[in-house]
C-alpha angles and dihedrals in degrees: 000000000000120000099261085054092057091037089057087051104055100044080062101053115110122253101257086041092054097052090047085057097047096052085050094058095041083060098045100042086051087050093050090049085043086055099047087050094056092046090048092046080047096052099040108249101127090047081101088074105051090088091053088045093042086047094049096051098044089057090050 
């Protein structure tokens, strides 16, 4: 399925329908970005971040 097909139908989903679909997304778009993160804070590449937090925290 191409995205304009995707697009049309979603314009012609109901209103109940729509907002279903929307919640879904929300949800599994937030699981897709929890899962990058996990696979950057495995890899290393935020390693970059743990002085600025270390200094943050130590100034609170």
């Amino acid at each position: 399925m191409s995205i304009q097909e995707l697009q049309t139908a979603i314009m012609e989903l109901d209103y109940a329908d729509f907002w279903q679909l929307v919640k879904w997304f929300n949800e599994y778009q937030n699981e897709r970005w929890d899962q990058e993160i996990e696979q950057d804070l495995a890899a290393g590449r935020l390693d970059f971040l743990i002085p600025e937090a270390k200094e943050d925290y130590a100034a609170a």
